[in-house]
N, C-alpha and C positions, 0 to 999 in steps of 0.2 A: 777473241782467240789469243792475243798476244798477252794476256792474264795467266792465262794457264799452260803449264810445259805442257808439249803433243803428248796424245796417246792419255791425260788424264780424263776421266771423263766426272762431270760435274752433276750430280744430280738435282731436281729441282727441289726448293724448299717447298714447295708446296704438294709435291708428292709425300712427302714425310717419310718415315723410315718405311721398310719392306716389314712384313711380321715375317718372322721365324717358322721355318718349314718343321711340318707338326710329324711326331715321330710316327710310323705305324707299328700294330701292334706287337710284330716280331722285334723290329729295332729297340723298341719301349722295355718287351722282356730280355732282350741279350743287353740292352744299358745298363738293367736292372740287378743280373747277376754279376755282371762286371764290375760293377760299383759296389756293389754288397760283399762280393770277394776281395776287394781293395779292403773296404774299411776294416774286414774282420781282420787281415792280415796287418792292418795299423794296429787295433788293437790288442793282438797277440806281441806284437813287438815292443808297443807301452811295456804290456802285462810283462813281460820279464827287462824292462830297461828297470837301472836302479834306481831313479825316479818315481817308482811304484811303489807302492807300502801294502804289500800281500796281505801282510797279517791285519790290517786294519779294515780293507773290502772283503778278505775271509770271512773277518766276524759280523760283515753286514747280513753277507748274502746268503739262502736259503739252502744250497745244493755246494757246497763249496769243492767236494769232487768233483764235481761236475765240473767249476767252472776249472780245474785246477787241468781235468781233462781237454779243455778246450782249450786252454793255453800252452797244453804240450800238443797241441795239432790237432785234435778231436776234433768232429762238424759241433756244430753249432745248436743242431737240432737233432728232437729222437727221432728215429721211426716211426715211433707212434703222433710224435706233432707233425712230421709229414702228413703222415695218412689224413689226418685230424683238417690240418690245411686243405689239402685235396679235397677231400667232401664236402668242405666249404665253399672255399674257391676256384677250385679245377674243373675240368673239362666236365666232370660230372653234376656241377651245379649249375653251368652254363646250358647244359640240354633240358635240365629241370625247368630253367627261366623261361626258355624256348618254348616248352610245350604249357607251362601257364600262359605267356603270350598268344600260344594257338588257341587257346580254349576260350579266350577272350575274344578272339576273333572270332571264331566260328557263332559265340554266343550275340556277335552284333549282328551276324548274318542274319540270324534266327529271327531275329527284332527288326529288321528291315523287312525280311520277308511277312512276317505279320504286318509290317503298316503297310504292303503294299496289297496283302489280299484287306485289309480294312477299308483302304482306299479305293477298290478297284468294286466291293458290294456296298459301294455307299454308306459306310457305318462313319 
């Protein structure tokens, strides 16, 4: 005890480190916009510091309104790639997944109950 000043406390080296408390899936999506709103607003501030060469990412890129609109504040994304996302990803792909999961179940039920009338008339 006279090693260590009071009140520290010492953990064992043979516990090892603690893992890292795992996000749930709200924290995960409010991380996820929050940090996505951060970077775009780094990038918008690059995009007009004089350190940027417009006219040379202009001639690269495919929509140059577009991105020209995005660096005077415009989102990021259309409308129509929301949507596009959504149907993908969102709440309405997750009940899709849901109900092929259920149909998989109900189809092991099916199979179970045939080996048990197999097993039950001696086949």
């Amino acid at each position: 005890n006279w090693r260590f000043p009071p009140g520290r406390r010492v953990q064992s080296s043979k516990l090892g480190p603690t893992p890292p408390r795992l996000l749930t899936e709200e924290e995960f999506q409010l991380q996820g916009e929050v940090e996505t709103r951060k970077a775009l607003a780094e990038l918008r501030s690059f995009c007009q510091s004089p350190e940027f060469s417009a006219w040379t990412t202009v001639s690269r890129i495919q929509s140059p309104k577009r991105f020209a609109d995005f660096v005077g504040g415009a989102c990021h994304v259309t409308p129509n790639e929301v949507s596009a996302h959504e149907r993908e990803f969102g709440l309405e792909s997750l009940s899709i997944d849901e109900e092929l999961f259920e149909e998989d179940d109900d189809d092991d039920d099916v199979d179970e109950e045939e080996e048990n009338i197999s097993d039950s008339s001696g086949g």
